[in-house]
C-alpha positions as CSV (number, residue, x, y, z in Angstrom):
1,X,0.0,0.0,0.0
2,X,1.1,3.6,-0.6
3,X,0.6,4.8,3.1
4,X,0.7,8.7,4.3
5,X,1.4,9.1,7.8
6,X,1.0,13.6,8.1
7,X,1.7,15.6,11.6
8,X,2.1,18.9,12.2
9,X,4.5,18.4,15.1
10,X,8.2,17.6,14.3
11,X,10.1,17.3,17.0
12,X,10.9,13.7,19.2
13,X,9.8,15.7,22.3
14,X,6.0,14.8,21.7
15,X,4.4,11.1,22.1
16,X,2.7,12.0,19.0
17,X,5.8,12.5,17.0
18,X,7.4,8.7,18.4
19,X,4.4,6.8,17.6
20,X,3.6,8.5,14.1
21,X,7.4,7.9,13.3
22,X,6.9,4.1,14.7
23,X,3.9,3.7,12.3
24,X,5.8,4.8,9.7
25,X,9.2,3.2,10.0
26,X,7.5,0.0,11.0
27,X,4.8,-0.1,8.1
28,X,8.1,0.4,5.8
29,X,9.6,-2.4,7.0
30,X,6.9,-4.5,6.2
31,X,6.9,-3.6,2.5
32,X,4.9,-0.9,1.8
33,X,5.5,2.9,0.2
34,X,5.4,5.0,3.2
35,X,5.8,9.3,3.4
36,X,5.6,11.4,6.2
37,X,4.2,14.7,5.6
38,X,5.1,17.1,8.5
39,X,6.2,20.8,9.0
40,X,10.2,21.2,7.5
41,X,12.5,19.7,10.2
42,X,16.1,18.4,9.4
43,X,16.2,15.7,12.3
44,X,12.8,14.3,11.4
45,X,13.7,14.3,7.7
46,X,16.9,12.2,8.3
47,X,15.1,10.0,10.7
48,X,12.8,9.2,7.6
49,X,15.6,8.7,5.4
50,X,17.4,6.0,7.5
51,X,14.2,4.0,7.6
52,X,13.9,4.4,4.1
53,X,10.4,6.4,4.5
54,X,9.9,9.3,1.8
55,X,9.5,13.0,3.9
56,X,8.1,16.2,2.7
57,X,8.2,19.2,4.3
58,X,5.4,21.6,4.2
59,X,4.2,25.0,6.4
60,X,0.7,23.6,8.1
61,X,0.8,26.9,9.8
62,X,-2.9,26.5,11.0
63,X,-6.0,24.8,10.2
64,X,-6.8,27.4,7.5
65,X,-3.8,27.1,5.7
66,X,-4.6,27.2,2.4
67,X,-1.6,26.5,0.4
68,X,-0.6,23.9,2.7
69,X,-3.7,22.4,1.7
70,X,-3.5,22.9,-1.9
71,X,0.2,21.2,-2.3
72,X,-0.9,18.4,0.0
73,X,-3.3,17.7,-2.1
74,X,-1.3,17.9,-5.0
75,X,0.5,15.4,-3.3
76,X,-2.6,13.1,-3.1
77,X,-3.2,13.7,-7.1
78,X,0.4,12.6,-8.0
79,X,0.9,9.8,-5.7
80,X,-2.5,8.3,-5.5
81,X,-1.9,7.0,-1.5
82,X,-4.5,4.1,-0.5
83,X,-4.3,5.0,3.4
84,X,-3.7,8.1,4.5
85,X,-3.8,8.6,8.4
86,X,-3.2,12.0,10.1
87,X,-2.3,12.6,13.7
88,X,-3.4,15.9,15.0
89,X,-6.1,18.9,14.4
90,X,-4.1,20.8,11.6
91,X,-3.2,18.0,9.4
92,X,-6.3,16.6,10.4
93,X,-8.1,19.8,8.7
94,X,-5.2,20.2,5.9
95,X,-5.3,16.8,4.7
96,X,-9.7,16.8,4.8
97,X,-9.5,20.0,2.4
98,X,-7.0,18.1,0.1
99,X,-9.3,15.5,-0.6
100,X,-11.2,18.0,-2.7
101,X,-8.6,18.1,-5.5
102,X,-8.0,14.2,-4.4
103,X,-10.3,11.8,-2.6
104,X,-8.5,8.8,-1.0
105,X,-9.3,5.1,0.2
106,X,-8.5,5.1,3.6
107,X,-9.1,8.5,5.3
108,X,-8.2,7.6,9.3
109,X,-7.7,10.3,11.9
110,X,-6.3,9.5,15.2
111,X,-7.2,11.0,18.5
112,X,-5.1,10.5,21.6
113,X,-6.1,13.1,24.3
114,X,-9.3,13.0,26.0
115,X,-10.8,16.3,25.5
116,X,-14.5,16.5,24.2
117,X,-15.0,17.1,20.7
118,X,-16.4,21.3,20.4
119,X,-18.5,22.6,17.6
120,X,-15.8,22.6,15.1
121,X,-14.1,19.0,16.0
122,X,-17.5,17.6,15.5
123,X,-17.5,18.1,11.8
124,X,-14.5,17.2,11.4
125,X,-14.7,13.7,13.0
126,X,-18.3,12.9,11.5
127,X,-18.0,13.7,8.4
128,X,-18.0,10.5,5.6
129,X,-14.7,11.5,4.1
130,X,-12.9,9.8,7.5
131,X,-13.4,6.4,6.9
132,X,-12.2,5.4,10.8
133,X,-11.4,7.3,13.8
134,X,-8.7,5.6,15.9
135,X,-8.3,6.2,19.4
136,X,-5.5,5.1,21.7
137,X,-7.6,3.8,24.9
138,X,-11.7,2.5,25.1
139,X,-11.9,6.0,27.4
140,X,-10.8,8.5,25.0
141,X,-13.4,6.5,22.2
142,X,-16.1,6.4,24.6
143,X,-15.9,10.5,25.0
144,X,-15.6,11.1,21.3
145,X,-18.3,9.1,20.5
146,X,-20.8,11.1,23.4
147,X,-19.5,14.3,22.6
148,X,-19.2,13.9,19.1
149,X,-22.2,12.1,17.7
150,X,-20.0,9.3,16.3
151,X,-21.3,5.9,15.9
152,X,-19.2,3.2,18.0
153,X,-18.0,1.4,14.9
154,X,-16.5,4.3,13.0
155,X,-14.2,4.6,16.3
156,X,-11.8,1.7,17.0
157,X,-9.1,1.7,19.7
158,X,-5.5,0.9,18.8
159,X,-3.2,1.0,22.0
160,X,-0.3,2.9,21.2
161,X,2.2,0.5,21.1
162,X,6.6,0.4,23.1
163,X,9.6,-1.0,21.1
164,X,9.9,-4.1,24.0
165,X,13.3,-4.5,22.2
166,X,14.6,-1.1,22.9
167,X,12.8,-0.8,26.1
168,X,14.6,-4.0,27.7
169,X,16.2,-3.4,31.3
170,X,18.5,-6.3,30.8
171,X,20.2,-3.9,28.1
172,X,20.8,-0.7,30.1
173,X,23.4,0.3,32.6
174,X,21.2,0.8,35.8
175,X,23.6,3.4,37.2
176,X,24.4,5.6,34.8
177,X,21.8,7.9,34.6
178,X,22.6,8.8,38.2
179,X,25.8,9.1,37.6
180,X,25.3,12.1,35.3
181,X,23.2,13.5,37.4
182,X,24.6,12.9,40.5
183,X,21.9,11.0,42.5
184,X,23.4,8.5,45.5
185,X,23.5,4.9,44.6
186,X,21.5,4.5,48.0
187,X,18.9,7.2,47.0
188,X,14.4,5.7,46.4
189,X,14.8,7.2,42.8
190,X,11.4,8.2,41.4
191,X,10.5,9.5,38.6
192,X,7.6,11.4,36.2
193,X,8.3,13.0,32.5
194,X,6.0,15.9,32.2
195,X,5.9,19.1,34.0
196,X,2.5,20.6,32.7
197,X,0.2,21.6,34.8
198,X,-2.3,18.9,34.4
199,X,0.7,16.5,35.0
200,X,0.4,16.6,38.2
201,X,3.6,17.6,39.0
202,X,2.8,19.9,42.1
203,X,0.9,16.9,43.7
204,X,3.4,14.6,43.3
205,X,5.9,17.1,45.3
206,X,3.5,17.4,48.1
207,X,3.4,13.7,48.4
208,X,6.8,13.2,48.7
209,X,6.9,16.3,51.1
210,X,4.7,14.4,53.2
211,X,6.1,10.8,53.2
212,X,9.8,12.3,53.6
213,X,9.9,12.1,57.4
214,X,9.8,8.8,57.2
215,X,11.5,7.9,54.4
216,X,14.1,10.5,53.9
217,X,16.2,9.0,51.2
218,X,13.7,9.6,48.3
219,X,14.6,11.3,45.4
220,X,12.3,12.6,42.7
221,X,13.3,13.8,38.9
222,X,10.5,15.8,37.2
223,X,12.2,15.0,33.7
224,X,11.0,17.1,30.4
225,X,11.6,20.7,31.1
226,X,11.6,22.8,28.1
227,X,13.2,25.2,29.3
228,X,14.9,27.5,32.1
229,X,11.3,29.0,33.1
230,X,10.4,25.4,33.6
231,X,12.9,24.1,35.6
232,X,13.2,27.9,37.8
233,X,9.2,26.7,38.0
234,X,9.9,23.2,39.5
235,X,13.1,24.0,42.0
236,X,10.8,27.2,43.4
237,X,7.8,25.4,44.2
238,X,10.2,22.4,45.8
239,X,11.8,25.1,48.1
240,X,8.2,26.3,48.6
241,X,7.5,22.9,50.7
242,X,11.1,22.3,51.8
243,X,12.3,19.5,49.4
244,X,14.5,21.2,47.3
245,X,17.6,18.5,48.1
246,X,15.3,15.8,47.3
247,X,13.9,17.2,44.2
248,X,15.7,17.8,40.8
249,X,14.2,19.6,37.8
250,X,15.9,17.7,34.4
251,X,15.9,18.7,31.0
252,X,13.8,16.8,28.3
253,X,15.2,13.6,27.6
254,X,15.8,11.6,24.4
255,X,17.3,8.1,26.3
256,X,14.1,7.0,28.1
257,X,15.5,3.2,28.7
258,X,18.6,4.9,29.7
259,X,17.0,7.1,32.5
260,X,14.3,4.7,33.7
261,X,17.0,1.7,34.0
262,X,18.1,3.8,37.2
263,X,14.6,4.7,38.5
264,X,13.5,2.7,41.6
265,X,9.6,4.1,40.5
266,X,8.0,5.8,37.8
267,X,4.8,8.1,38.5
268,X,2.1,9.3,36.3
269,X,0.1,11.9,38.5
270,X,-1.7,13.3,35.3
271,X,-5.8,14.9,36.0
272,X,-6.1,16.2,32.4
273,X,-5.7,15.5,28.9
274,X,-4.5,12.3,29.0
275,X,-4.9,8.7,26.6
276,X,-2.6,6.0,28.4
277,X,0.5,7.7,29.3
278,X,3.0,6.6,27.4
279,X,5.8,7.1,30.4
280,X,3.9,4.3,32.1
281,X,3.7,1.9,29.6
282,X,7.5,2.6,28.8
283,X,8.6,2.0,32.2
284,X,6.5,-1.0,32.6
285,X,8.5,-2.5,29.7
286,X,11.6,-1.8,31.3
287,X,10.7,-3.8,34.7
288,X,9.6,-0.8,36.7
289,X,6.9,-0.5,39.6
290,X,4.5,2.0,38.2
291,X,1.8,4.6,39.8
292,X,-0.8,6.1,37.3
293,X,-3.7,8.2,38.4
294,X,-7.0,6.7,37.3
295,X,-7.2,9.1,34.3
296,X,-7.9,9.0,30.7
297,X,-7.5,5.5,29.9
298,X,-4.3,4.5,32.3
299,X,-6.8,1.8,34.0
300,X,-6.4,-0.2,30.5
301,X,-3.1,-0.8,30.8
302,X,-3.0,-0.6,35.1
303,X,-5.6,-2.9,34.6
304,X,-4.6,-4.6,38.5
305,X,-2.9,-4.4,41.5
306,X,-0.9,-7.2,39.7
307,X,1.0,-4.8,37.6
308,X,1.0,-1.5,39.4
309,X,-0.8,0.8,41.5
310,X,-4.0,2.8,40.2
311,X,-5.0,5.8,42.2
312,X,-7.3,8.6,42.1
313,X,-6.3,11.7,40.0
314,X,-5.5,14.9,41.6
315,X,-5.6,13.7,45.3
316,X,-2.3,13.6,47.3
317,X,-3.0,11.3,49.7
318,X,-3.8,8.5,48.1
319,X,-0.5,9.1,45.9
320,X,1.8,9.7,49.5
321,X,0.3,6.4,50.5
322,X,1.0,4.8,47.4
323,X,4.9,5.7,47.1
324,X,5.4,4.4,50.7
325,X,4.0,1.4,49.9
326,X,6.1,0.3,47.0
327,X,8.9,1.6,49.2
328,X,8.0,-0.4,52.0
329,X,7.0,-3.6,50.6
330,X,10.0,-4.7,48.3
331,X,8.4,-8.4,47.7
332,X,5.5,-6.8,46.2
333,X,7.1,-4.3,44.0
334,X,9.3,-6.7,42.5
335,X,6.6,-9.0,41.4
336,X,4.3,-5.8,39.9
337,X,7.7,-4.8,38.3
338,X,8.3,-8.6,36.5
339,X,4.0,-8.5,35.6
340,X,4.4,-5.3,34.5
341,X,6.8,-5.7,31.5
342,X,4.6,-9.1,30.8
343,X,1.7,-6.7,30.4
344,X,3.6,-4.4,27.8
345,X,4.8,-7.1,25.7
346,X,1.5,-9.4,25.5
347,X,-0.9,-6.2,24.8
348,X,0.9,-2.4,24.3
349,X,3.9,-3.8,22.0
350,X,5.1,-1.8,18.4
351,X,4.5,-5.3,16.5
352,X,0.9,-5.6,17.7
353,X,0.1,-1.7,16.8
354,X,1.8,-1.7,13.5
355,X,-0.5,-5.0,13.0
356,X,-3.5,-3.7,14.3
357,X,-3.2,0.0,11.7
358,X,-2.1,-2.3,8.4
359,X,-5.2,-4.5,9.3
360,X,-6.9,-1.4,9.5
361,X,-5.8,0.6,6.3
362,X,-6.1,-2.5,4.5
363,X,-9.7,-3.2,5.8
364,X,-11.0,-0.1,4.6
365,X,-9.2,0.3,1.6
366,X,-11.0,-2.9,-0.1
367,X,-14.7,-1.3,1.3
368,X,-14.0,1.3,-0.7
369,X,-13.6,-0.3,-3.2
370,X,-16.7,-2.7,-2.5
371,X,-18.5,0.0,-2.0
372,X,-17.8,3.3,-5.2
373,X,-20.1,5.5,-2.8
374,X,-17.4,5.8,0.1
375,X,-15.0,6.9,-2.5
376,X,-16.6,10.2,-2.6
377,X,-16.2,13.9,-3.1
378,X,-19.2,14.7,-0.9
379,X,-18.9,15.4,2.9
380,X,-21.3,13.9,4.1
């Protein structure tokens, strides 16, 4: 099949970036004529080219950009894709508009934040030019298809899926990371990658605040910081409640296995906005004990005390009582960790996503061309 994968977003800072470059570098290896179209980038554009995927560059300024539109669907004239799958709200509205000049196949629009759908979303998502909407968790469809109007089958859920391989803690040195950053051997490491406000971030500081009388060796990384502002923003509000030893802001992070191979526990204290945090299922691969609030879908993939520790978002108590318990009870938390990464690689795995989307283009590809009427240049 000749597959477009087309994102705004560019950079490898962004879940949305990794897994759209996973679909594409993995549907390539498979055999088929993959291009990425996404905003100019040089990294990106290399990345493509060492997994032998074609890149073009274009503007997608906004959702009204109208000579974006026009040369993406030029694009679609010339090359004709069969599947052509876009990943956020401006390509999503770029590549709709280019199936004026070009209709395609396979027209499938992923969602991965759980948001509800407004006014303008609404059309977007319901019209018949998008063959499938793909969601990453059963939580995010189930809001899309109340707010939105959608019928349950045009939604389908496709976990977002780890590289098991890469994300293998038998691979990684389990002291380096705090090495570079000078964290004690004998330090409770823990660790969460996002410092957004809806991450949580503040809560998680207040609970280790509170659990640090009695267990005073904990050490928390807030890793992800974009910038200065964001790490002065983290190391103020830790001297705010007296932690600033045991706290360290870090920078955003391209070695994920490398950090997490040093982390003793990996949080996810998200309330907002979230699928199934990726973090999570990453350090489940690579043998961690793992806390996720019970938000967006995170109780798919914490699905039991078996394999980590689901808690209520937003609440700090619950959390403080959580962390002391994987601290306290080292039996436990090694059995979660060892369930954990058995959970990643029988359900949340790159081969079973890459699976799951070729079924998936491939599916609705040959309806259309059961059925000439889906092939359309109508909207609705």
């Amino acid at each position: 099949m000749r597959i477009f994968q087309i994102l705004e977003f560019n950079q490898f800072n962004t879940g949305s970036v990794h897994q759209m470059f996973q679909a594409a570098a993995g549907l390539r290896e498979r055999g088929h004529d993959v291009t990425i179209v996404s905003r100019p980038d040089a990294v990106l554009a290399s990345k493509a080219a060492e997994a032998d995927v074609k890149f073009v560059g274009l503007p997608m300024s906004h959702q009204f950009d109208v000579v974006s539109a026009w040369k993406l669907g030029k694009l679609f004239r010339e090359v004709k894709p069969d599947a052509v799958h876009v990943h956020k709200g401006v390509a999503h509205s770029l590549a709709l508009a280019a199936t004026f000049l070009q209709p395609v196949r396979a027209f499938v629009v992923n969602r991965g934040v759980s948001f509800p759908l407004d006014v303008w979303n609404r059309i977007k998502y319901r019209t018949r030019r998008v063959s499938r909407v793909v969601t990453v968790c059963e939580q995010i469809k189930d809001v899309i298809v109340a707010s939105g109007g959608l019928s349950r089958e045009k939604v389908v859920v496709v976990y977002a899926g780890t590289d098991v391989s890469l994300f293998d803690p038998d691979k990684w040195d389990a002291r380096a990371f705090r090495r570079e950053k000078g964290i004690a051997g004998d330090r409770f490491l823990i660790a969460q990658v996002g410092v957004r406000e809806w991450k949580g971030w503040k809560e998680l500081i207040d609970a280790v605040a509170s659990i640090l009388p009695t267990h005073p060796h904990v050490h928390l990384a807030l890793i992800g910081c974009r910038d200065a502002g964001e790490q002065a923003s983290v190391n103020g509000y830790a001297r705010e409640r007296g932690v600033a030893s045991n706290v360290t802001a870090i920078e955003y992070r391209d070695d994920m296995p490398n950090v997490f191979a040093s982390c003793d526990l990996v949080v996810d204290a998200s309330w907002a906005g979230t699928g199934i945090t990726g973090t999570i299922r990453e350090a489940m691969a690579m043998r961690k004990p793992v806390i996720a609030t019970d938000c967006g879908g995170n109780r798919e993939l914490v699905s039991s005390p078996e394999v980590g520790w689901l808690i209520p978002a937003k609440e700090v108590a619950p959390l403080a009582r959580a962390i002391a318990e994987v601290i306290d009870d080292e039996p436990r938390r090694l059995g979660v960790a060892a369930n954990a990464r058995e959970r990643v690689v029988r359900g949340f795995s790159k081969d079973l996503r890459i699976t799951r989307l070729e079924n998936l283009y491939t599916t609705e590809t040959q309806r259309s061309q059961r059925n000439p009427s889906v092939f359309s240049v109508s909207l609705w």
